[in-house]
N, C-alpha and C positions, 0 to 999 in steps of 0.2 A: 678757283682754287683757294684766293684767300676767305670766301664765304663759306665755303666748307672745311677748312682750317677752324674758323671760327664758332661754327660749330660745335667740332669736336671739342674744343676749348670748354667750348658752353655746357657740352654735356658732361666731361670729365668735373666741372666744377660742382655742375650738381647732385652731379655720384657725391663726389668729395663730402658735400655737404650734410646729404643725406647720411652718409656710414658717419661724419660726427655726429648728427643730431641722433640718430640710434647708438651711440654708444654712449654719449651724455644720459639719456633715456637709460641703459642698461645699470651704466655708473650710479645713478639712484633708483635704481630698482624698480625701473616700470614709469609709466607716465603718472606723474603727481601732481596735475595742476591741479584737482580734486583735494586738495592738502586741506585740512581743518585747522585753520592755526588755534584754535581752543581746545583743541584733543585734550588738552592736560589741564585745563579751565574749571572751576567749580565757580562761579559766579556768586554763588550764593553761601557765604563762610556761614552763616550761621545755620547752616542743617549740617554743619561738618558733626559728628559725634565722636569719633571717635579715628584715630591716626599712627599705623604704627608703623615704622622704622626697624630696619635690620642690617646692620653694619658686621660683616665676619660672624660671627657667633654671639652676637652680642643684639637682644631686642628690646627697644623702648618704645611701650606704649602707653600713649596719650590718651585717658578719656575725657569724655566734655560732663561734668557735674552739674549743679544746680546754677553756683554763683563761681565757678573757677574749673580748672583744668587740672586733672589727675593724673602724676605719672608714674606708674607703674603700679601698685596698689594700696599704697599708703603716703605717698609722695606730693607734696602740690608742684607745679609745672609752671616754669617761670613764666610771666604773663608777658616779657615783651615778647618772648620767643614765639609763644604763640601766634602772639599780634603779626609778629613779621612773616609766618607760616601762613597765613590766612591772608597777607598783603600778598604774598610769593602766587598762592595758587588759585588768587581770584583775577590776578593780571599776566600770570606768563605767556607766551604765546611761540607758536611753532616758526620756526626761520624756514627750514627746511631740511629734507633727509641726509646726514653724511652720504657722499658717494663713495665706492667702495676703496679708492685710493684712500681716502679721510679716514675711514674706519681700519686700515695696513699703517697709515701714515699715525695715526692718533689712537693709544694706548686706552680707549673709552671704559675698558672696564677693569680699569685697576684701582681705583677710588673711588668706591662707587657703594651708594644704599640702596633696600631693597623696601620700596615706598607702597603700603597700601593704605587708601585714607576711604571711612565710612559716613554715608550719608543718613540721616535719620528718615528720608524716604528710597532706604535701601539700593543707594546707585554707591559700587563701588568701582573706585578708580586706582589705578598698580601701574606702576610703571619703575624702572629702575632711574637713578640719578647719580651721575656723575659730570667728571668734566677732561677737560686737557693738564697737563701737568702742571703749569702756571696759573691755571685757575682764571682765563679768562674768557673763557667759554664752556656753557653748560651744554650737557646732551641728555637727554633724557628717551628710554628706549623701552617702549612700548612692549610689554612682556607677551602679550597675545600674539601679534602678527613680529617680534623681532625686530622692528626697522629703528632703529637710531635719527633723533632729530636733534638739531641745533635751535635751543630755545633760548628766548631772554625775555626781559620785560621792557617794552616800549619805553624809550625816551633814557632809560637809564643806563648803565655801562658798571654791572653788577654781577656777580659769581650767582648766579639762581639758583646751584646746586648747593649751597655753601650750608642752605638755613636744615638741610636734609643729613646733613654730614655732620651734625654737632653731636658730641660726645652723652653719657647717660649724665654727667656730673654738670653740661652744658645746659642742661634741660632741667634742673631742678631749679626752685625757686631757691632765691639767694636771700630771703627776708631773716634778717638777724634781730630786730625789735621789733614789736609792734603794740605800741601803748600810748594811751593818749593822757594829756595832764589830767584828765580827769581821774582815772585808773590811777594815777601814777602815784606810787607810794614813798620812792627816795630814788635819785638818781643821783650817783658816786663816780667822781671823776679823779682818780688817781695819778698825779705824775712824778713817779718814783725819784729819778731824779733833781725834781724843783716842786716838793713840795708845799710850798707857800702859795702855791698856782691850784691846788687841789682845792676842791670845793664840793656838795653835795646839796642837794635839793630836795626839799622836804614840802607836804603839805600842811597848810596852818593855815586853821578855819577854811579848808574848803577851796584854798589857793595855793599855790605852788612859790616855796620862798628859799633863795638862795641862803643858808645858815650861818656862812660866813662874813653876809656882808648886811650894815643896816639900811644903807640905801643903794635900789639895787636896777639897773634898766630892763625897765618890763619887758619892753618889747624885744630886746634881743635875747630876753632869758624867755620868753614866748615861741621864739622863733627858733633857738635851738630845741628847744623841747618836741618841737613839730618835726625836726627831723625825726625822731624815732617811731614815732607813728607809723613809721614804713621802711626802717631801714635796710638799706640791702649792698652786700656785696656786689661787686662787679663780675668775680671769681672765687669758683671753689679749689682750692688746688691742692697736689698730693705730698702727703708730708717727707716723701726720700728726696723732696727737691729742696725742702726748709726747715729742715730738722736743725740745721747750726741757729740759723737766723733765730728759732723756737728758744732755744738754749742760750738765749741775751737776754739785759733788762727790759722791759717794755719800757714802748715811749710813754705809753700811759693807757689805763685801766679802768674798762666804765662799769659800770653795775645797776641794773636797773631790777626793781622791785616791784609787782603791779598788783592790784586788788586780786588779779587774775594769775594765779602762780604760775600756769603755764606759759604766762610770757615773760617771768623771770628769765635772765641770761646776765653774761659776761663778756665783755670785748677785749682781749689783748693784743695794743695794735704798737706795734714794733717798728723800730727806725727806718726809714727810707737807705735801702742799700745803694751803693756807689753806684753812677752805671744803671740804675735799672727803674723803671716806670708804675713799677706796681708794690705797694706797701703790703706787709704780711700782718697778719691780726690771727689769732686763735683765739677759736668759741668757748664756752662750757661745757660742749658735748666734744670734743677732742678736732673737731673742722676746722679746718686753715684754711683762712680766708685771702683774699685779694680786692683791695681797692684801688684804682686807676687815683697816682701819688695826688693830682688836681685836688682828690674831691676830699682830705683828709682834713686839710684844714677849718671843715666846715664842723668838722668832728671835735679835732683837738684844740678846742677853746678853754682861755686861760681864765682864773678866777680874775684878774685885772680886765677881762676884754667885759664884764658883765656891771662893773662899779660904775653909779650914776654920775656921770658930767655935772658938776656945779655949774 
């Protein structure tokens, strides 16, 4: 009796077992040990050509040009973004399928872009990308066959969808100067309210010389100069948020002049507000700018920070 008790025991457990393991199986949609964790892999960024993104109504595309990246058809395309686009889709890798409580329990397609990226040997890859509302899991869902994956990138603990969700204003390149002392014809440094600290830089014979002052440290008046070579905002941002801030004195005012008039411009870079992390600056061409408050002081140097140490 108790051997055939136990038995039954035996066999009701592995009924048991079995209706989970097929409803685990049903719950992801079939048997997936077959899973390709690089479904969404392009190994090789540099045949990527071309990348375009479709957020609501709203499409940004990316071409790959000679020496840079194009966004949309007049546009240059900021180059870390790219960089980290091409970090994103040469290492993401598949976790595995939402099961279908995940996909009831987790809102997958409410923040979400519609991603198709070109290869220059004609392999294109689509898939849609979003995530959980907290942002700390991406899914990425295979437009052909439907199925929803939980993907990331090995070793790191990062939003993967995050680099797909940036805005059109996100994706431009932020470069505000770019001239080198060579080119460089005057550079004007206005600070409206302590002008004693204003100074401007001019070239004489073929060298670059602070006009205010008779002796003068090269090497920090070298080294500021090398910033503009490439200056760039952090952010572009829209003017019904800084219209008041716009409408104050500036902290102070640069103006650069270059053999090359197209890289003429203007910087007006405004006080650090109470409370908040990001300084406001307006261009020449009417763009309100954003730099992260840290990197300002590297900007607003004083005609005393440039006089030579006896």
């Amino acid at each position: 009796m108790v051997k055939n008790k136990n038995l039954k025991l035996s066999i009701i457990l592995g009924v048991l077992i079995m209706v989970t393991l097929i409803q685990l199986l049903r719950d992801r949609g079939g048997d997936r040990l077959d899973i390709d964790p690089n479904q969404f892999t392009i190994a090789d960024t540099a045949a990527i050509g071309k990348v375009s993104i479709r957020i609501k109504d709203t499409e940004m595309v990316l071409t790959k040009e000679d020496s840079f990246w194009k966004l949309g058809e007049d546009k240059k395309a900021d180059e870390y973004y790219i960089s980290l686009l091409k970090a994103v889709i040469s290492s993401v890798e598949v976790q595995r399928p939402l099961s279908s409580q995940e996909l009831i329990r987790e809102d997958v397609l409410s923040n979400t872009a519609e991603v198709s990226i070109e290869t220059i040997n004609g392999k294109v890859l689509e898939f849609i990308a979003g995530g959980n509302e907290i942002q700390t899991q991406s899914y990425f869902k295979d437009k052909s066959s439907g199925e929803v994956y939980l993907v990331n990138i090995p070793g790191y603990r990062s939003f993967v969808s995050g680099i797909f969700l940036l805005t059109e204003k996100e994706w431009e390149d932020k470069t505000l100067f770019e001239t080198s002392w060579t080119s460089l014809q005057k550079l004007e440094v206005k600070y409206p309210s302590n002008p004693d600290q204003s100074f401007s830089i001019k070239q004489n014979n073929g060298f670059p010389q602070i006009m205010e002052l008779s002796a003068v440290d090269t090497t920090r008046m070298m080294d500021y100069l090398s910033i503009f070579a490439g200056l760039k905002a952090n952010y572009f941002l829209e003017p019904v948020d800084y219209d008041s801030i716009i409408g104050t004195e500036p902290q102070l005012i640069i103006n650069i002049e270059d053999l090359n008039s197209d890289k003429n411009n203007q910087l007006q870079l405004y006080y650090l507000q109470p409370g908040s992390t990001v300084q406001v600056g307006l261009m020449k061409n009417g763009q309100i700018i954003g730099f992260d408050y840290r990197n300002v002081r590297f900007i607003a140097r004083p005609l005393a920070y440039f006089r030579a140490k006896n």
